[in-house]
Residue frames as qw, qx, qy, qz and C-alpha x, y, z in Angstrom:
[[0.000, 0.886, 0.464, 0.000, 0.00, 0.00, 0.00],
 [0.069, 0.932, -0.190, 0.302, 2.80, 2.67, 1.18],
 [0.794, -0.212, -0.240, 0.516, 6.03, 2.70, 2.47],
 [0.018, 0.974, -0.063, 0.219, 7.45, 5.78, 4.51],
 [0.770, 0.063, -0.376, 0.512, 11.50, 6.01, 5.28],
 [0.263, -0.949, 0.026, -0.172, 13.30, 7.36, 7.82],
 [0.662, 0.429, -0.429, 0.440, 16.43, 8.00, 9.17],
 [0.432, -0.778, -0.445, 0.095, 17.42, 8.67, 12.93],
 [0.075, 0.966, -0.098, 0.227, 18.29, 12.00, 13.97],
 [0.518, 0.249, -0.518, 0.633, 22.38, 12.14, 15.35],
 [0.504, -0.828, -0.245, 0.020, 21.64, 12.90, 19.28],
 [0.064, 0.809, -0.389, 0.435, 23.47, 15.56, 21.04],
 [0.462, 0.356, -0.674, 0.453, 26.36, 14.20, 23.47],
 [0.716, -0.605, -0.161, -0.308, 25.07, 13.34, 26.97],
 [0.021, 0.392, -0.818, 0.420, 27.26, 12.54, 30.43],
 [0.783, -0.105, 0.282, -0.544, 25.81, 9.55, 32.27],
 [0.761, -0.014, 0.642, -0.087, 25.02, 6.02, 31.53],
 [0.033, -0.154, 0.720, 0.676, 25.92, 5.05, 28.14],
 [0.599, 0.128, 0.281, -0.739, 22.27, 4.95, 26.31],
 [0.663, 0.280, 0.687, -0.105, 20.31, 2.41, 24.32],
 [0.062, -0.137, 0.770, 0.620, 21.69, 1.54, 20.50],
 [0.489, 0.492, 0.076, -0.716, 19.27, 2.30, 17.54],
 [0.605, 0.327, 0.552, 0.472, 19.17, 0.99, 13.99],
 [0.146, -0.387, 0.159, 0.897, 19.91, 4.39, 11.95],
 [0.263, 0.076, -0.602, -0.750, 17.67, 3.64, 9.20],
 [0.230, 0.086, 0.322, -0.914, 13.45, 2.80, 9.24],
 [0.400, -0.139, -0.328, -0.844, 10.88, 1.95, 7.00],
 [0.411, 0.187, 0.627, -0.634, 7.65, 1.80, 8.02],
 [0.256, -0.131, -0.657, -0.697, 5.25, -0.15, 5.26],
 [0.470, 0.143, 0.464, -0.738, 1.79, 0.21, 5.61],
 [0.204, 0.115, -0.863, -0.448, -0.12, -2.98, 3.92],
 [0.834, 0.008, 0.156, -0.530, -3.54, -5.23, 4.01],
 [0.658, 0.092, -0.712, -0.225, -3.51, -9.13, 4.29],
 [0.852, -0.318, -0.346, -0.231, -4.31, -11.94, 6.20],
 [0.935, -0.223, 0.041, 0.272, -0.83, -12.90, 7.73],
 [0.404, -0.748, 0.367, 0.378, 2.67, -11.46, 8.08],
 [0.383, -0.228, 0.731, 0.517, 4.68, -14.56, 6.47],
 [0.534, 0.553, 0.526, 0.362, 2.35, -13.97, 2.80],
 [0.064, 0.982, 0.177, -0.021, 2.86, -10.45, 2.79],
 [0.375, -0.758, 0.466, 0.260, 6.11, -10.76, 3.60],
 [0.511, 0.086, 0.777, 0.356, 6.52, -13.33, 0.11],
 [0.217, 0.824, 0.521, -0.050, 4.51, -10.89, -1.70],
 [0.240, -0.935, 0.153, 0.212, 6.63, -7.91, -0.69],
 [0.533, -0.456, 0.612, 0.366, 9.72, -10.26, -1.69],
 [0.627, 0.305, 0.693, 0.181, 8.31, -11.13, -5.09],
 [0.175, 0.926, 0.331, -0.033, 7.76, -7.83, -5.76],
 [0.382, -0.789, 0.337, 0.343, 11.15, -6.52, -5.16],
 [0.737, -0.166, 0.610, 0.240, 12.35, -9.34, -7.17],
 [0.539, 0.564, 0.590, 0.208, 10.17, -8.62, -10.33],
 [0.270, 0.044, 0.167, 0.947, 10.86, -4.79, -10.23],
 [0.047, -0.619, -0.651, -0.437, 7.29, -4.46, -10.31],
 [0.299, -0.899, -0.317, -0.054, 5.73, -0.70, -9.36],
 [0.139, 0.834, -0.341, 0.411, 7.48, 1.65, -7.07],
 [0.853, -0.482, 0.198, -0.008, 8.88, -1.46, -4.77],
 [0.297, 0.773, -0.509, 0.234, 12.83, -0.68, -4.63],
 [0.860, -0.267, -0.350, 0.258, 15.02, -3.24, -3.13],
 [0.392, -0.916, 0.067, 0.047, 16.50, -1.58, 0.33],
 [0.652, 0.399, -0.580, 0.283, 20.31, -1.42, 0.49],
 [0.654, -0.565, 0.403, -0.302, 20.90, -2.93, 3.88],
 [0.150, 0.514, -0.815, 0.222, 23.64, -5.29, 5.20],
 [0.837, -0.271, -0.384, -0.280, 21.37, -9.11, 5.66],
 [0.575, 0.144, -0.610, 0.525, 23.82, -9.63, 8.29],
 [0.315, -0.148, -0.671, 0.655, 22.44, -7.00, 10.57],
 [0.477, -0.193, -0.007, -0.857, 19.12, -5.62, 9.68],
 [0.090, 0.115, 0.810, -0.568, 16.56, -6.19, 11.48],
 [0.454, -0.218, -0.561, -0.657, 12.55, -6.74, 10.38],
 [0.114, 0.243, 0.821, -0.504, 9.38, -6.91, 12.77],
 [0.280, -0.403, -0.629, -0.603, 6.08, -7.26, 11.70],
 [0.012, 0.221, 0.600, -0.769, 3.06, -5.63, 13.86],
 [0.142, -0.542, -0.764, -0.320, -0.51, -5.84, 13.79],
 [0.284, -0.400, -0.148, -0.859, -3.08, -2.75, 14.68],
 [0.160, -0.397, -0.864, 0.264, -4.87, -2.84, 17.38],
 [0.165, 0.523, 0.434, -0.715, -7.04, -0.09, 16.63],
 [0.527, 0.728, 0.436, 0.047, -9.20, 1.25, 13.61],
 [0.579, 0.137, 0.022, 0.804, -6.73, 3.40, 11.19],
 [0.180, -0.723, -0.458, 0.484, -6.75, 6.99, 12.67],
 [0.297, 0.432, 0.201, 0.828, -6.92, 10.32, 10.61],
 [0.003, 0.222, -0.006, 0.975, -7.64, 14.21, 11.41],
 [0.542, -0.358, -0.542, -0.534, -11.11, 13.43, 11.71],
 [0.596, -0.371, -0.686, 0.191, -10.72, 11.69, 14.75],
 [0.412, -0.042, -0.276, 0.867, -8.90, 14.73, 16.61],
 [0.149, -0.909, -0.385, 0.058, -11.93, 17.48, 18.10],
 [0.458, 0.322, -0.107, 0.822, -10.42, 20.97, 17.38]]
């Protein structure tokens, strides 16, 4: 459906405890199906074929990282918010 990237901002130096490592890079895809692991073969097929605006990522398979999450609410927009 959509994918949005990001990147994470460089934090400003800090004394103290050493903090909690990031991944530097993001994306967030927003999609519809039954199940994770077909989307996620879908998503891969697509990449493969070239098909649309689905762009293989460059990322290092060694140490990215991929988590799939399910809504637990209805999708929210502007609407919802009472000005």
């Amino acid at each position: 459906m959509a994918a949005q990237r990001f990147r994470l901002v460089t934090p400003q130096p800090r004394n103290g405890p050493p903090s909690v490592a990031f991944t530097r890079y993001m994306v967030i895809w927003e999609t519809e199906g039954s199940n994770a692991q077909d989307l996620q073969g879908a998503l891969t097929a697509a990449t493969k074929a070239g098909q649309g605006q689905v762009e293989a990522l460059a990322a290092d398979a060694g140490t990215a990282q991929s988590s799939w999450w399910v809504t637990t609410s209805p999708f929210i927009t502007k609407d919802d918010f009472q000005r």
